[in-house]
N, C-alpha and C positions, 0 to 999 in steps of 0.2 A: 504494500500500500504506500504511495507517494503522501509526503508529508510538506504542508508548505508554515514555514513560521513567519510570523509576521511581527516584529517587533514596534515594540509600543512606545514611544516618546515622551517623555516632561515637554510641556513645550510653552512652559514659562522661562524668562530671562532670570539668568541669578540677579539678586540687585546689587547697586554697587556699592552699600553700605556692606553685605554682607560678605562681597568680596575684600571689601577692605580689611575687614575682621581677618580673613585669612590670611592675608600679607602680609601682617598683624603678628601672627602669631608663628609662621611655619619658617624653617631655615632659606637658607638662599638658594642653594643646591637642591632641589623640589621633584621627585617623581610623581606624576599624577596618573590615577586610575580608579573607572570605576564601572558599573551596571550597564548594562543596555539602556535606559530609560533617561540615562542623565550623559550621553556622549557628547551631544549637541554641547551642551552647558560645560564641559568638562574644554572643548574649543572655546569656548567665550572665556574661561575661567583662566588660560593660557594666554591668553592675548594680553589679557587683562593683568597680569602676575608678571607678562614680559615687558609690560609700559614700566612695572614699578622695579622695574629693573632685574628682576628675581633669572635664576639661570632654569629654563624650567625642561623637564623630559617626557614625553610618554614615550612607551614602548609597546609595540608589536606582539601578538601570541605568533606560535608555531602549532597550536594543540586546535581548540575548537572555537576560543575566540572570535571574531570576524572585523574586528573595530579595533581601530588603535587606543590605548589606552584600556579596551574593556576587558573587565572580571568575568569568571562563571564559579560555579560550583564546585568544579573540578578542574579550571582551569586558571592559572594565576601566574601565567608564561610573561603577561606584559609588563607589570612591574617588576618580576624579576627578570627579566633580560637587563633592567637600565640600574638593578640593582647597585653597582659597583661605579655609576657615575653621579651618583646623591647623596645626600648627606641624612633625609628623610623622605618620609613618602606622607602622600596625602589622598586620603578617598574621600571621591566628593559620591555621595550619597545615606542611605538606614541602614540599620544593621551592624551589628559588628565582623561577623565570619569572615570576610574577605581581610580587614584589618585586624585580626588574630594570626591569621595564619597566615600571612605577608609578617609579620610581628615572629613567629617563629623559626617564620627560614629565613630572616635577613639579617634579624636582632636590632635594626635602626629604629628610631625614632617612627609614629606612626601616627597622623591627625587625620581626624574625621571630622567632614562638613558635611555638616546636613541643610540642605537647600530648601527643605519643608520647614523642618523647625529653626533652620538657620543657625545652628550653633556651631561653634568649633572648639574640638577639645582634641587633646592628646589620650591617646589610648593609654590607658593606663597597665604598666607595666607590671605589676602586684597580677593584675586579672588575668593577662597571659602568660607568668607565671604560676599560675594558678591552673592555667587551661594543661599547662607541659607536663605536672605535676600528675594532674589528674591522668591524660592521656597514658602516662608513663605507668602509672598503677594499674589503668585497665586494662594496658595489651600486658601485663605482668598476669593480670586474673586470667584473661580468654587462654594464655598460653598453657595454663595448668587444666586447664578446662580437658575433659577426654569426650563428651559429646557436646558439636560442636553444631548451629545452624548456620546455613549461610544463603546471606538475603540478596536475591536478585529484584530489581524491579523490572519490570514488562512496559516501561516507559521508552517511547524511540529517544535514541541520544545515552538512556541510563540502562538500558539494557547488558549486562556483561554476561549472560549465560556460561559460553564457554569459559571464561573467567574462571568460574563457579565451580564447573568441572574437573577446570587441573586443580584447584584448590582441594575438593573433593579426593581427587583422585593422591594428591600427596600427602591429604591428615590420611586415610586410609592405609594408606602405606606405613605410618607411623601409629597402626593400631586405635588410631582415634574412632569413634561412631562420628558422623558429618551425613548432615541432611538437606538437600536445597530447599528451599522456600522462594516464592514467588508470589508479590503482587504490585499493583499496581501505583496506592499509597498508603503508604506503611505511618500506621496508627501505632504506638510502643502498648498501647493496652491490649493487641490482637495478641504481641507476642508469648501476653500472662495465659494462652490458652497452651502455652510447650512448658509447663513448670520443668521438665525434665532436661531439656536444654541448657546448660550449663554458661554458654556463649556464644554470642552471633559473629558472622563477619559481614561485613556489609560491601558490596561487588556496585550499589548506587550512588548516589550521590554521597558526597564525603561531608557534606555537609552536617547527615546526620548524626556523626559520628562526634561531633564538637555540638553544635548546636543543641541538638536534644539528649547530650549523653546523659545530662543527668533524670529525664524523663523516663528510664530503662534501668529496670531491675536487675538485669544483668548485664554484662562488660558488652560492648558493641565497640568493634575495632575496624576498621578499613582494612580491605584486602592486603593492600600494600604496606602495611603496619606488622601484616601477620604471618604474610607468604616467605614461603621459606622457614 
């Protein structure tokens, strides 16, 4: 089945109060990136940071990105490409996920602008901290774990099936029980129906694995955390 996406725009102007605010606060040396929705705004926001003189970067994916400057889920190729020519980074748009985990593989400095509510603040480094900590203790848990679930989603784009498989096929070899699981969106209170399940690995979005870890009774790890 042919899939067509169609990406959805902000298509208000930042204003130039709130620009200032950023100029304000974020280093000279400046990587910018952010969502689909806020690209346009993220060009205005460049222009605008190179009048006040700032040295500014985006950078390019190689993965499934399509936009200079933009984030996905599972993809975070554009900021770090330009990694090693900035001195911090800054996402302009909600949410924290992409500013965590840009914050764990870079270790710089990391401000977020939110263009709805307008604020800008520095990610706070205690919380990602927090997030390393955490992750470090669950792929500790999933690994002692001997039955194992592992979650595919049936989503085009977050599909990893065969993923799934050689993972499958490598805890088996190392005596573990491993069971696939499949669906489409994954509710953490479906998974209270496998009490027996010891630990998930997660083949979808990696998001899930930060963002709602702490909503999951047991350890949920990303494949790539666990394989091997």
């Amino acid at each position: 089945m042919e899939k067509l996406f169609i990406p959805v725009k902000y298509k208000k102007e930042l204003t130039e109060k709130f620009m200032d605010g950023v100029n304000e606060k974020i280093c000279n040396k400046v990587g910018l990136f952010t969502t689909t929705q806020f690209t346009n705004q993220l060009i205005q926001l460049k222009e605008f940071l190179e009048k006040k003189e700032k040295c500014v970067f985006i950078g390019e994916s190689n993965y499934r990105a399509t936009e200079k400057g933009q984030v996905l889920g599972c993809d975070i190729n554009s900021p770090l490409s330009i990694s090693e020519n900035v001195d911090c980074f800054l996402y302009l748009g909600t949410g924290y996920f992409h500013s965590i985990l840009l914050s764990m593989n870079t270790k710089k400095p990391i401000f977020q602008a939110n263009p709805l509510a307008e604020f800008i603040k520095e990610v706070d480094k205690k919380e990602v901290e927090r997030y390393v900590t955490l992750k470090k203790n669950t792929i500790a848990k999933a690994k002692k774990a001997k039955k194992m679930g592992i979650l595919v989603c049936t989503k085009f784009g977050q599909e990893n099936l065969e993923i799934a498989k050689k993972i499958k096929k490598k805890l088996d070899e190392k005596n573990k029980k491993a069971y696939i699981f499949l669906f489409e969106t994954l509710a953490p209170e479906e998974l209270l129906n496998f009490p027996d399940i010891e630990a998930w690995i997660n083949t979808a979005c990696p998001r899930i694995s930060i963002d709602d870890i702490e909503r999951f009774d047991k350890p949920v790890v990303n494949w790539e955390d666990i394989n091997g």
